[in-house]
MARDO-843877 format. One record per residue (C-alpha): y negated, z negated, x; residue in one letter. Coordinates in steps of 0.1 Angstrom, whole numbers, plus 5000, padded with zeros to 4 digits. Layout:
<nodes>
<node><c2>Y</c2><c3>Z</c3><c1>X</c1><marti>a</marti></node>
...
</nodes>
This chain:
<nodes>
<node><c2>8738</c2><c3>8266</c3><c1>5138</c1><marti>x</marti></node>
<node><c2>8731</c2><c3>8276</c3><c1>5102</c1><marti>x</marti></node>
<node><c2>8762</c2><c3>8290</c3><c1>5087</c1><marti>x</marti></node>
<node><c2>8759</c2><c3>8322</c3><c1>5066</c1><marti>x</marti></node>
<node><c2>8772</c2><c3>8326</c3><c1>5033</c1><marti>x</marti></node>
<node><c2>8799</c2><c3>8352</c3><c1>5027</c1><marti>x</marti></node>
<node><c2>8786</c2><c3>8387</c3><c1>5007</c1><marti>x</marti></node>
<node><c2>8812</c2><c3>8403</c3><c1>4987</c1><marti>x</marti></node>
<node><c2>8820</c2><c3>8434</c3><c1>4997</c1><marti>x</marti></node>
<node><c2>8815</c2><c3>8466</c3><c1>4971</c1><marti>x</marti></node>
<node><c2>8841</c2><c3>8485</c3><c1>4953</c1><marti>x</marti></node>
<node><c2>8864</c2><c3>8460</c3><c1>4954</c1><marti>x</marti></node>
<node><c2>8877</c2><c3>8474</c3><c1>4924</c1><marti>x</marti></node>
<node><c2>8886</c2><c3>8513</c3><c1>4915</c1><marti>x</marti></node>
<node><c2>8889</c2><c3>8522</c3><c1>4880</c1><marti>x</marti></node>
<node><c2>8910</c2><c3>8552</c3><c1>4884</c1><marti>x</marti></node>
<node><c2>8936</c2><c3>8529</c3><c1>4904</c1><marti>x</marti></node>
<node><c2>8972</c2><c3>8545</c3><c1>4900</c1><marti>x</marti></node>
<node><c2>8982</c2><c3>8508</c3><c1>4889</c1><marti>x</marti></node>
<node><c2>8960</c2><c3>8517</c3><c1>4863</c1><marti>x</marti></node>
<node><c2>8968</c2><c3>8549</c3><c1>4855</c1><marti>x</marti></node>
<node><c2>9006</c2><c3>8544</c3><c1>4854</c1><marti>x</marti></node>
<node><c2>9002</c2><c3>8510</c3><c1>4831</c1><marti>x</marti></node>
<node><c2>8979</c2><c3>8532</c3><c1>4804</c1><marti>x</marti></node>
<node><c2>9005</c2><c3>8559</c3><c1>4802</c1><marti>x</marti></node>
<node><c2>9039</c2><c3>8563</c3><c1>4783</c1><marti>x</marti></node>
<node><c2>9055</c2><c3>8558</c3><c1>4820</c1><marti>x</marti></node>
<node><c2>9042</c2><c3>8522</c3><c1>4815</c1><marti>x</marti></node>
<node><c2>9075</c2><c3>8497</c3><c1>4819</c1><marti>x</marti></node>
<node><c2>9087</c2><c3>8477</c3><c1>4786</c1><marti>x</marti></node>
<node><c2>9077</c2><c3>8441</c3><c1>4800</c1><marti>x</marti></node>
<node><c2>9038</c2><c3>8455</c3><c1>4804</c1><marti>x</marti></node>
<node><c2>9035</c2><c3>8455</c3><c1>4765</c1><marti>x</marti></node>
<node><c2>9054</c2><c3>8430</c3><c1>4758</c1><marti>x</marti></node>
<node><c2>9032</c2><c3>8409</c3><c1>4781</c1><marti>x</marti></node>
<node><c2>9001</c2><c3>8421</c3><c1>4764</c1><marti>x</marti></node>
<node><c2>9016</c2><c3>8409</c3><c1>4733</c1><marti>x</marti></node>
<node><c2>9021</c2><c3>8378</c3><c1>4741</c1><marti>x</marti></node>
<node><c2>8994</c2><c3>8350</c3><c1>4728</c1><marti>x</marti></node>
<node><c2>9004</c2><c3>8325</c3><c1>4750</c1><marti>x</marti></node>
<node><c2>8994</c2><c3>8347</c3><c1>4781</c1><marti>x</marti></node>
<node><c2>8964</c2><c3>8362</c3><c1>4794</c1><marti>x</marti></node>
<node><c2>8960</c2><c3>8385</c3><c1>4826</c1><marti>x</marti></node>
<node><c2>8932</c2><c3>8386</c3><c1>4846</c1><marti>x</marti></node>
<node><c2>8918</c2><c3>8413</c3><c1>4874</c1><marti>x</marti></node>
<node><c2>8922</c2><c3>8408</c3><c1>4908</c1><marti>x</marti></node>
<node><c2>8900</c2><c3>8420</c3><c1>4939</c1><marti>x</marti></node>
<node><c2>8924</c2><c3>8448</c3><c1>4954</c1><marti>x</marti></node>
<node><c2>8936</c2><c3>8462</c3><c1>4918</c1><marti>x</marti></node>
<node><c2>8954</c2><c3>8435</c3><c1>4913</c1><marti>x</marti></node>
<node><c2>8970</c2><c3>8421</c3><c1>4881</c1><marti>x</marti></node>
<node><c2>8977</c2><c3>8384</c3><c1>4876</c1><marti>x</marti></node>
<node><c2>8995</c2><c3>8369</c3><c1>4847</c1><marti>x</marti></node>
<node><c2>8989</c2><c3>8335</c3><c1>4836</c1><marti>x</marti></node>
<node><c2>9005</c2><c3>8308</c3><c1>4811</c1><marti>x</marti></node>
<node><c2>8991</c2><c3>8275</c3><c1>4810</c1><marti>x</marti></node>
<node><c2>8963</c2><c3>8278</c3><c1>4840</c1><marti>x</marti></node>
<node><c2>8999</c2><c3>8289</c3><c1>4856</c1><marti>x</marti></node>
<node><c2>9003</c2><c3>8326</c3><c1>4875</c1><marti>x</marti></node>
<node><c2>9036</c2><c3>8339</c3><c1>4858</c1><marti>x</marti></node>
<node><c2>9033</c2><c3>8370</c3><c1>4881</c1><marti>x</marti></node>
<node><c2>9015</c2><c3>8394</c3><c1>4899</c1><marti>x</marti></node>
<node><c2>9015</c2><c3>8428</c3><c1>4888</c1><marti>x</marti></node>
<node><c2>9005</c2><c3>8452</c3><c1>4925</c1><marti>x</marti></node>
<node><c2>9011</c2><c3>8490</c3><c1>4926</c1><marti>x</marti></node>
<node><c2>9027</c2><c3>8499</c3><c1>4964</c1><marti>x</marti></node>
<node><c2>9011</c2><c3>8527</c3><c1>4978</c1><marti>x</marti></node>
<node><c2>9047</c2><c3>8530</c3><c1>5006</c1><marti>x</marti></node>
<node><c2>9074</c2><c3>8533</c3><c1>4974</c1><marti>x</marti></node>
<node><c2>9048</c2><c3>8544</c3><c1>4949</c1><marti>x</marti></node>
<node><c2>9063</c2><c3>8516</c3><c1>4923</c1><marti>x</marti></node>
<node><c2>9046</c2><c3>8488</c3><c1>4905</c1><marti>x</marti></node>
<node><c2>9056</c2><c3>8453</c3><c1>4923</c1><marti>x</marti></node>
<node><c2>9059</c2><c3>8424</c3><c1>4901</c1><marti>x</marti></node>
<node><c2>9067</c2><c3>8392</c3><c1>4913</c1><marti>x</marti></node>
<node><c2>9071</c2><c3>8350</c3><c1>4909</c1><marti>x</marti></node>
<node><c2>9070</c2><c3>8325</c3><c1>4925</c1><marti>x</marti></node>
<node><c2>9104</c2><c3>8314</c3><c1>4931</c1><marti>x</marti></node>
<node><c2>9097</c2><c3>8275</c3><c1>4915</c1><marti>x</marti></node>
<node><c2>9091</c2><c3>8293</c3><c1>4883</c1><marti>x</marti></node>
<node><c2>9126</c2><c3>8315</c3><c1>4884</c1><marti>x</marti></node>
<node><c2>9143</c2><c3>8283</c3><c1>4890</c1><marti>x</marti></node>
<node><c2>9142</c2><c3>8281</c3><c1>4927</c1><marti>x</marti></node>
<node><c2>9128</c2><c3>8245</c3><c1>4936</c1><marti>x</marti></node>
<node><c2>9127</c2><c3>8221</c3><c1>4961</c1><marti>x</marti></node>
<node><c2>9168</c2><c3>8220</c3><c1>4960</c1><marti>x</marti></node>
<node><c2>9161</c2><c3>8257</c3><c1>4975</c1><marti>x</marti></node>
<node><c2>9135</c2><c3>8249</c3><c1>5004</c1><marti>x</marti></node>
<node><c2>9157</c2><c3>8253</c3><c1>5028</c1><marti>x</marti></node>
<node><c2>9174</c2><c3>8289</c3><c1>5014</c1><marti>x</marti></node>
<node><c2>9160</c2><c3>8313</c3><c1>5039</c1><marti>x</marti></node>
<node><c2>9160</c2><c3>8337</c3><c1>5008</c1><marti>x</marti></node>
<node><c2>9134</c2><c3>8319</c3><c1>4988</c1><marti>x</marti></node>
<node><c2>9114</c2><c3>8298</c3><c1>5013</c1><marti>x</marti></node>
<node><c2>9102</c2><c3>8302</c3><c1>5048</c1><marti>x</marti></node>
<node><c2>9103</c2><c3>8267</c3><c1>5070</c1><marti>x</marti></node>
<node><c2>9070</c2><c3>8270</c3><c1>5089</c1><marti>x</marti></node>
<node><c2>9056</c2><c3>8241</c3><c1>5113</c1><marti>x</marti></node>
<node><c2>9020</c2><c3>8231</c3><c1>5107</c1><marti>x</marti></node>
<node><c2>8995</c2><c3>8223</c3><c1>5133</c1><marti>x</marti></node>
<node><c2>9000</c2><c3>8181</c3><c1>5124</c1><marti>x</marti></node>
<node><c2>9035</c2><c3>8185</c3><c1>5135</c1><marti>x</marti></node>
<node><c2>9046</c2><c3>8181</c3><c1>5095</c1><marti>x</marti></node>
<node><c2>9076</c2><c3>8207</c3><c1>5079</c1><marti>x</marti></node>
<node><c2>9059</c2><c3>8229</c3><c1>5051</c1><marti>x</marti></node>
<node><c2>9080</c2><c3>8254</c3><c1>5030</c1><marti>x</marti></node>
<node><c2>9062</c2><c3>8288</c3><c1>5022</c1><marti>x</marti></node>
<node><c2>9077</c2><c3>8305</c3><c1>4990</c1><marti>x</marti></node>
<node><c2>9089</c2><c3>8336</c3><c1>4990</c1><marti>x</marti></node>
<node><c2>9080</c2><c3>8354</c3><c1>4960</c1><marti>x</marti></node>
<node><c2>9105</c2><c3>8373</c3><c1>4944</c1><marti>x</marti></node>
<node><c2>9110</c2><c3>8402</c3><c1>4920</c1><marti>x</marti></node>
<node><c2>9109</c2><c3>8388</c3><c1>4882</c1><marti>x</marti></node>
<node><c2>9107</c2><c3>8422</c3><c1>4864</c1><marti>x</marti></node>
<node><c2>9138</c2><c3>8413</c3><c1>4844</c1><marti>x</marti></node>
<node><c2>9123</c2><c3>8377</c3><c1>4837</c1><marti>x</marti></node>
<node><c2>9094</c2><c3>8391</c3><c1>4819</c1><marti>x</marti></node>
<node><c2>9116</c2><c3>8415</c3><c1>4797</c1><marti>x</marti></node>
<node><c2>9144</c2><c3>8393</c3><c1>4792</c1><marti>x</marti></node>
<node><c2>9139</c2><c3>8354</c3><c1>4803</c1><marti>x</marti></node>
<node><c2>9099</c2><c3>8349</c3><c1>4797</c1><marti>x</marti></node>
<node><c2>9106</c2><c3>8318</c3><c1>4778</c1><marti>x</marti></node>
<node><c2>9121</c2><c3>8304</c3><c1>4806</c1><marti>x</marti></node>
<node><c2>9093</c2><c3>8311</c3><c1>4832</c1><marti>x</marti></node>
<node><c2>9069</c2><c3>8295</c3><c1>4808</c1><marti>x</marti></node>
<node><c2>9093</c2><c3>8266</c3><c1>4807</c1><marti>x</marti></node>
<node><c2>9095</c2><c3>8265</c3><c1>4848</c1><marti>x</marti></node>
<node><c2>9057</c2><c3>8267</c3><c1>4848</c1><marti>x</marti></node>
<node><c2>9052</c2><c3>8238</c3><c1>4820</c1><marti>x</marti></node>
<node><c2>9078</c2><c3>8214</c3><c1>4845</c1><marti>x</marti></node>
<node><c2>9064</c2><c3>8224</c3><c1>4878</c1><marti>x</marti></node>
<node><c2>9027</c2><c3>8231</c3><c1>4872</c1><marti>x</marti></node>
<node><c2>9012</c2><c3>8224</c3><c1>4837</c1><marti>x</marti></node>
<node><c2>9027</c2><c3>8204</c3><c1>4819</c1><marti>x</marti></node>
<node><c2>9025</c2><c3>8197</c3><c1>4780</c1><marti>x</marti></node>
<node><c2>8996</c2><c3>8182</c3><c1>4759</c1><marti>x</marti></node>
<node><c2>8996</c2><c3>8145</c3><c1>4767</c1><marti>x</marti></node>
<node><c2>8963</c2><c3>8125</c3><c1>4754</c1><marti>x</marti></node>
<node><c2>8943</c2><c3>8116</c3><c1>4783</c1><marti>x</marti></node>
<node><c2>8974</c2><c3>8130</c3><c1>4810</c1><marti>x</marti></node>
<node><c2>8966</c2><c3>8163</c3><c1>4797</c1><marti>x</marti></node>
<node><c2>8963</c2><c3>8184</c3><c1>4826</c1><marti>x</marti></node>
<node><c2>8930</c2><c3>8206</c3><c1>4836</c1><marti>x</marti></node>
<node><c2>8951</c2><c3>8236</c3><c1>4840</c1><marti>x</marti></node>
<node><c2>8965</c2><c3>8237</c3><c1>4804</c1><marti>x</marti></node>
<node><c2>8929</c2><c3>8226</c3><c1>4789</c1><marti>x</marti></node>
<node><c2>8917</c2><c3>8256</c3><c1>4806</c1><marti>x</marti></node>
<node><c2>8947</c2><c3>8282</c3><c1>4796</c1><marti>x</marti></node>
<node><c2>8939</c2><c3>8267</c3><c1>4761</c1><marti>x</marti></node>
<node><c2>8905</c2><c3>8274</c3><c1>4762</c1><marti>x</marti></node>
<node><c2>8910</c2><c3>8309</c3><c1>4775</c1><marti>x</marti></node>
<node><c2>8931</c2><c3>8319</c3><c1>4752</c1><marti>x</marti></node>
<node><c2>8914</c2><c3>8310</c3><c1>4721</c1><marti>x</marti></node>
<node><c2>8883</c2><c3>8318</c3><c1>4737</c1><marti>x</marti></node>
<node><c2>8895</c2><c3>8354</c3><c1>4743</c1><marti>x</marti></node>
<node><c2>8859</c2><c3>8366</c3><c1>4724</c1><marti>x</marti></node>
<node><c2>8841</c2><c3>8349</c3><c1>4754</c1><marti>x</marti></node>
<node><c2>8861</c2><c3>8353</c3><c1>4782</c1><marti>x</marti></node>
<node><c2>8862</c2><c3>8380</c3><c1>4809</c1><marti>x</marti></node>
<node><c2>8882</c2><c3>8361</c3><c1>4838</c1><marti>x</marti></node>
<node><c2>8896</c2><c3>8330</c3><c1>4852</c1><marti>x</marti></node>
<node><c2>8901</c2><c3>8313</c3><c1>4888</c1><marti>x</marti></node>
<node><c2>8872</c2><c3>8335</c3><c1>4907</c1><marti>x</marti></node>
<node><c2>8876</c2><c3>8326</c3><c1>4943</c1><marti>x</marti></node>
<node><c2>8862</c2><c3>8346</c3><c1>4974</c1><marti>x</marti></node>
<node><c2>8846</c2><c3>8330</c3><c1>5009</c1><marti>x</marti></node>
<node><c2>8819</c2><c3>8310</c3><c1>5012</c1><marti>x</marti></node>
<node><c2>8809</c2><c3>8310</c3><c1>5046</c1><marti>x</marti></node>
<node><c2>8807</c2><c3>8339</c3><c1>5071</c1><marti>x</marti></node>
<node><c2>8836</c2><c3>8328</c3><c1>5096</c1><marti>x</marti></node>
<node><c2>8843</c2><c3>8301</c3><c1>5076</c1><marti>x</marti></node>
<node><c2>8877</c2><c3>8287</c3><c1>5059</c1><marti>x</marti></node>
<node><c2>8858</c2><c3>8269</c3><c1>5027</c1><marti>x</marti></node>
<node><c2>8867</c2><c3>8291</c3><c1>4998</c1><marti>x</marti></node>
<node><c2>8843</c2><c3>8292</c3><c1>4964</c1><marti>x</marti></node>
<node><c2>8869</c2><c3>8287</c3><c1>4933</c1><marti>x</marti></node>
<node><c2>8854</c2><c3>8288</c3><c1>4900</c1><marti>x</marti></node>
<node><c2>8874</c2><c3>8281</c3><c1>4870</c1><marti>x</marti></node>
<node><c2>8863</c2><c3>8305</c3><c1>4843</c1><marti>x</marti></node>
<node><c2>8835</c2><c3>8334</c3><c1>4842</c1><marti>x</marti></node>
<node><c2>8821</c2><c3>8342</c3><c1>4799</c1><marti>x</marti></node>
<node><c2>8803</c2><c3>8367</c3><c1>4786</c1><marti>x</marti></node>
<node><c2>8769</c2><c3>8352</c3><c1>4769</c1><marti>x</marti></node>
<node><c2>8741</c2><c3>8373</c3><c1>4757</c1><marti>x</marti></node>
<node><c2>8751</c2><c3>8397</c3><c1>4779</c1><marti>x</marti></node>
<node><c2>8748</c2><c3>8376</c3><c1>4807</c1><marti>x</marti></node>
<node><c2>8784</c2><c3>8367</c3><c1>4830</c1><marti>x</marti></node>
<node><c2>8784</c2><c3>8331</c3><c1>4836</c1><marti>x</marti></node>
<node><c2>8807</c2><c3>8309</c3><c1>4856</c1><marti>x</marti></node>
<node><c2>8817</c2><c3>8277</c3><c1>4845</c1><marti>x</marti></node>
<node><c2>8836</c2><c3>8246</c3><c1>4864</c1><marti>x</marti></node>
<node><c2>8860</c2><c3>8229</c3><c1>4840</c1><marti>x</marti></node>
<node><c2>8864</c2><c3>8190</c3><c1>4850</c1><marti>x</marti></node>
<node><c2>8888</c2><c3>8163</c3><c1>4831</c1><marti>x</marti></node>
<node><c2>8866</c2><c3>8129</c3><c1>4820</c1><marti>x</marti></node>
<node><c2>8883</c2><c3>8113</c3><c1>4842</c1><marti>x</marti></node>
<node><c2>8883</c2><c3>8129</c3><c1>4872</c1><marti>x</marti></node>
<node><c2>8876</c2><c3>8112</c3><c1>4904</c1><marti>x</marti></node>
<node><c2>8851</c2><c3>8141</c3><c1>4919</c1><marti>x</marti></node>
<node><c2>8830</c2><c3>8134</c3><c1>4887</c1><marti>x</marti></node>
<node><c2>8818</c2><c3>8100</c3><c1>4897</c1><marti>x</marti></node>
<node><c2>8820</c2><c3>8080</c3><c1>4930</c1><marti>x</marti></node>
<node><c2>8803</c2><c3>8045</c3><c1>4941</c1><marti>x</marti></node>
<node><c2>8793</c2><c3>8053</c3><c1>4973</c1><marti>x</marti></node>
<node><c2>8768</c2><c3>8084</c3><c1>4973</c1><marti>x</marti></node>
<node><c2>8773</c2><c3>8112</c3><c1>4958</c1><marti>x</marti></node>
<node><c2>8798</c2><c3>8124</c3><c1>4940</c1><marti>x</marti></node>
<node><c2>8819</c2><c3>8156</c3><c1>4949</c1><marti>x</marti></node>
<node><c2>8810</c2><c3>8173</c3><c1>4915</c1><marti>x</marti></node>
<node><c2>8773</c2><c3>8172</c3><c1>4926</c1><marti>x</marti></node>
<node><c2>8782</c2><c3>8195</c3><c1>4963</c1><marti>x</marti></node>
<node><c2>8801</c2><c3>8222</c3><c1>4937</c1><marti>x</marti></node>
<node><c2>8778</c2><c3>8225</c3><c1>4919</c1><marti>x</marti></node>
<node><c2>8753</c2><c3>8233</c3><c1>4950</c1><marti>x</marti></node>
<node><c2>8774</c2><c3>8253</c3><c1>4963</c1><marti>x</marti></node>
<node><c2>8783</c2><c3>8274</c3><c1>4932</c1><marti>x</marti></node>
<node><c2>8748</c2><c3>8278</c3><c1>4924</c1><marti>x</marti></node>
<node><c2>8740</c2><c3>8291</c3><c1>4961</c1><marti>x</marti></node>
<node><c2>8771</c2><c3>8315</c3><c1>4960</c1><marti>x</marti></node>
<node><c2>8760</c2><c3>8330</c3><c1>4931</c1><marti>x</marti></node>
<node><c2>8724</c2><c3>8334</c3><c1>4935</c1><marti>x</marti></node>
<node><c2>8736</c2><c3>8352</c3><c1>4972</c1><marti>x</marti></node>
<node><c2>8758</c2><c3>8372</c3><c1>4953</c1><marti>x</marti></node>
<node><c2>8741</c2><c3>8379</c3><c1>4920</c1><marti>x</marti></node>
<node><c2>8739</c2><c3>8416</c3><c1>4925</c1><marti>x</marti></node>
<node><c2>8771</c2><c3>8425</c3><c1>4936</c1><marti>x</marti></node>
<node><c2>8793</c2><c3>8398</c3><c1>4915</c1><marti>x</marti></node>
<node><c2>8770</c2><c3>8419</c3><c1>4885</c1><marti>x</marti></node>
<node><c2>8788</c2><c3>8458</c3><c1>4895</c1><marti>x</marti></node>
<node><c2>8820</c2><c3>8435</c3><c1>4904</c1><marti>x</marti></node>
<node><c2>8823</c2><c3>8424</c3><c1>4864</c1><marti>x</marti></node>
<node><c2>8810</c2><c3>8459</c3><c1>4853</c1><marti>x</marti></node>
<node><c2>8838</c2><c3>8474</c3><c1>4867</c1><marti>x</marti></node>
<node><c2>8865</c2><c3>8442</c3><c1>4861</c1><marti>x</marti></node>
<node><c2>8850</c2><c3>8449</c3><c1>4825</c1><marti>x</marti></node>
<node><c2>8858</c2><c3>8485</c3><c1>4821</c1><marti>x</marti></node>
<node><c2>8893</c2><c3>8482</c3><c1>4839</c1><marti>x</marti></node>
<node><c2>8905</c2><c3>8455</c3><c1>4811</c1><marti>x</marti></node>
<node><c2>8891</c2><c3>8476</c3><c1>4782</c1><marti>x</marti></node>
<node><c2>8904</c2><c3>8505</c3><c1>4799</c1><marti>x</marti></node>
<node><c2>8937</c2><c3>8485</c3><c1>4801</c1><marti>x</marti></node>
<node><c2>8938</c2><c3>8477</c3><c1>4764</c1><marti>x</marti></node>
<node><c2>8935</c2><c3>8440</c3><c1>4772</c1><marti>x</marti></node>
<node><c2>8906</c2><c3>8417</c3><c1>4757</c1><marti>x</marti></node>
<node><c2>8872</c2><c3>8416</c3><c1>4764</c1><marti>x</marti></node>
<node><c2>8841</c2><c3>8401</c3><c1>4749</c1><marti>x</marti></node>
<node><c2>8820</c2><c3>8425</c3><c1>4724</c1><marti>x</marti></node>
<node><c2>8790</c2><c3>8439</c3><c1>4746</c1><marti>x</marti></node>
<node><c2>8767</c2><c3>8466</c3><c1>4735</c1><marti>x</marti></node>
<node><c2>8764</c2><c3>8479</c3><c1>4765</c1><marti>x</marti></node>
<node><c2>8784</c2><c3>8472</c3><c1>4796</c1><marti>x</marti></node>
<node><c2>8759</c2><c3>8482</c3><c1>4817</c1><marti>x</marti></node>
<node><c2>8732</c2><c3>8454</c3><c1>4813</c1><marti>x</marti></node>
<node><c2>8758</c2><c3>8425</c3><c1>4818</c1><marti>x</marti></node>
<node><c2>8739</c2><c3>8407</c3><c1>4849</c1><marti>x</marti></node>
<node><c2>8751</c2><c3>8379</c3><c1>4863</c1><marti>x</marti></node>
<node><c2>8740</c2><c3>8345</c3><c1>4858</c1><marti>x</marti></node>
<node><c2>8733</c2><c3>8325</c3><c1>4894</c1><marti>x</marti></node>
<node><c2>8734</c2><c3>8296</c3><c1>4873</c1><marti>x</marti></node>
<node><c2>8769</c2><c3>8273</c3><c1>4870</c1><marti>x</marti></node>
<node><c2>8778</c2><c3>8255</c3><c1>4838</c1><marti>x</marti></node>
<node><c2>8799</c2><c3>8221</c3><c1>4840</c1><marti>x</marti></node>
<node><c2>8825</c2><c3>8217</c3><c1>4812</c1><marti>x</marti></node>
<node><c2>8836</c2><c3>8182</c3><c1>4810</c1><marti>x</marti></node>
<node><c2>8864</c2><c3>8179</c3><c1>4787</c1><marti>x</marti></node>
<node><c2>8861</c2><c3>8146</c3><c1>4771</c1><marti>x</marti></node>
<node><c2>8898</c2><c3>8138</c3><c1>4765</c1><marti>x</marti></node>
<node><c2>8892</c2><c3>8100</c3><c1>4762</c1><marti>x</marti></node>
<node><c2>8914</c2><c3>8080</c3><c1>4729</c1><marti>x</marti></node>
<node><c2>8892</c2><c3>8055</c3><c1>4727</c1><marti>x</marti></node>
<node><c2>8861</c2><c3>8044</c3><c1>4741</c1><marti>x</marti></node>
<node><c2>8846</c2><c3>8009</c3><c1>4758</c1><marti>x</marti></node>
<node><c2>8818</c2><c3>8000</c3><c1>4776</c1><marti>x</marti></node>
<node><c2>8833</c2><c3>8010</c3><c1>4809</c1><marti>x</marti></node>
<node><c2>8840</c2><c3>8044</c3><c1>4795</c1><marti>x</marti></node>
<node><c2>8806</c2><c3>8046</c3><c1>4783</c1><marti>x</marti></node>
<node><c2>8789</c2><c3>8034</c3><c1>4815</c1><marti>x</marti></node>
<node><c2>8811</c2><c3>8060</c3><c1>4832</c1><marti>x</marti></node>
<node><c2>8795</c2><c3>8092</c3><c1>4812</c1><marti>x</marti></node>
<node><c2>8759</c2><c3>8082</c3><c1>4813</c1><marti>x</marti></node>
<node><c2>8765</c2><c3>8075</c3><c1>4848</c1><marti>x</marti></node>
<node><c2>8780</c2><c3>8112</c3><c1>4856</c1><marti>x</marti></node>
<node><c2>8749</c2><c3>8129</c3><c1>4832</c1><marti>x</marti></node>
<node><c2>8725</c2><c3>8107</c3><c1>4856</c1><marti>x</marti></node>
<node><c2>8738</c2><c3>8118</c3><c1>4886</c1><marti>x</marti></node>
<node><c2>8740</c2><c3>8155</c3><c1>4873</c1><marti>x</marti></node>
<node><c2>8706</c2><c3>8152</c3><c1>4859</c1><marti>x</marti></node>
<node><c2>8687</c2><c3>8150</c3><c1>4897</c1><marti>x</marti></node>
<node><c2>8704</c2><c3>8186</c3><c1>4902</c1><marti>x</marti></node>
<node><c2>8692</c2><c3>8199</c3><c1>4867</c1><marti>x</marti></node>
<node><c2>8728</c2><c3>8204</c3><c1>4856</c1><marti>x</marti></node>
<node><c2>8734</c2><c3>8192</c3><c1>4821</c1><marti>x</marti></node>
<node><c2>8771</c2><c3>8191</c3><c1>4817</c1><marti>x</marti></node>
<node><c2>8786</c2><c3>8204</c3><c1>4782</c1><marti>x</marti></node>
<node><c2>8813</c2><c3>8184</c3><c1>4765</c1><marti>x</marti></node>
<node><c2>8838</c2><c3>8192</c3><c1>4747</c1><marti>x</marti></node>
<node><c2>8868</c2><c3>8175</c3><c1>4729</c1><marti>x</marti></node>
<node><c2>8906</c2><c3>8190</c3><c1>4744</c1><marti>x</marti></node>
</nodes>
């Protein structure tokens, strides 16, 4: 049975949201403009009107207007509030749940941080550096602050972060791509991968990079059309919004681009044979897909 790959649905997005409407105004609360602000963070544009702030590759919080209280919902995951694993079993903060294996998991219950972004933001960013980024290590960097790095001073070129939506009809397989630019007015998605990441080179067939990249480019070219009015509108909201966006001309002849890029950060101290072998090896294998990876130094 051929599966089908998953369409996006249209207006997934509504420019005269009230989240919008009530963020743009003087009714806007004090941690919103402090967040915009902020260097360190960016926020990106979620399917559903949703706002998600990030530090690091990290989500600091999500930002959702309820339509039941008519108030804007911001919340954390309760790691980054200081609620970790000596909290999984607080029924406040976790939910025990029993997987299909047999095996315990703990579900986080995300929790109101409104006062943590006005008050304590230092602190999340701290939580989010011990449980989830990390700090600038040499070759232990990790992909998700090489990618909030490149966001943020890449805030000229970049339009959004951590895409993800479907891919089969039915199906559980999700597309996630790392970052979506703005170049010659085309919007481009691009798959951020370490040097020394495992899915970038294998000895026995091919290696996972090469399916991604398949995939990706299948996704895309499905959903070139739609993904094209998706980031129209996901541009205009973030102008809109005050928050940055690349320079266009004209918003209205950004088109997608159904073709991936593949950033390989090249984070290697020093180099040997084996190293070497290693890269010509991964821009062999990429090379019988026509993708030609683009390096840069982190």
């Amino acid at each position: 049975m051929t599966k089908e790959v998953s369409i996006m649905e249209e207006n997934l997005l509504d420019l005269k949201h009230r989240l919008y409407e009530i963020l743009r105004s003087s009714k806007a609360p004090k941690w919103w403009s402090e967040l915009k602000k902020d260097v360190e963070l960016y926020i990106e544009v979620r399917k559903g009107n949703i706002l998600d702030v990030y530090y690091q590759g990290g989500r600091m919080a999500e930002i959702k207007y309820n339509n039941s209280t008519q108030n804007i919902t911001v919340t954390a995951h309760p790691k980054y509030l200081g609620y970790d694993n000596e909290y999984k079993e607080d029924k406040n903060f976790y939910k025990k749940n029993k997987k299909k294996d047999g095996k315990t998991e703990y579900l986080p219950i995300y929790q109101d941080c409104q006062e943590w972004l006005l008050n304590r933001k230092e602190e999340l960013k701290a939580n989010i550096r011990k449980h989830y980024s990390g700090e600038k290590d040499g070759e232990n960097t990790s992909e998700k602050f090489i990618q909030g790095e490149l966001i943020i001073k890449g805030r000229d070129k970049y339009l959004d972060s951590e895409f993800a939506h479907r891919f089969y009809v039915g199906g559980r397989n999700t597309i996630r791509i790392d970052m979506v630019k703005i170049e010659d007015e085309r919007v481009v998605f691009e798959e951020l991968k370490r040097i020394g990441d495992a899915r970038l080179r294998t000895t026995k067939g091919d290696p996972e990079i090469i399916t991604q990249m398949k995939n990706y480019r299948f996704f895309l070219g499905k959903n070139k059309d739609v993904l094209t009015r998706y980031y129209r509108t996901l541009y205009k909201i973030k102008q809109y919004l005050g928050l940055p966006v690349p320079k266009v001309d004209d918003v209205e002849k950004i088109t997608v681009d159904p073709e991936p890029q593949l950033i390989i950060a090249h984070n290697y101290e020093k180099m040997g044979n084996k190293r070497e072998e290693r890269i010509k090896a991964i821009e062999n294998a990429l090379l019988k897909i026509d993708v030609k990876p683009i390096f840069i130094k982190s």
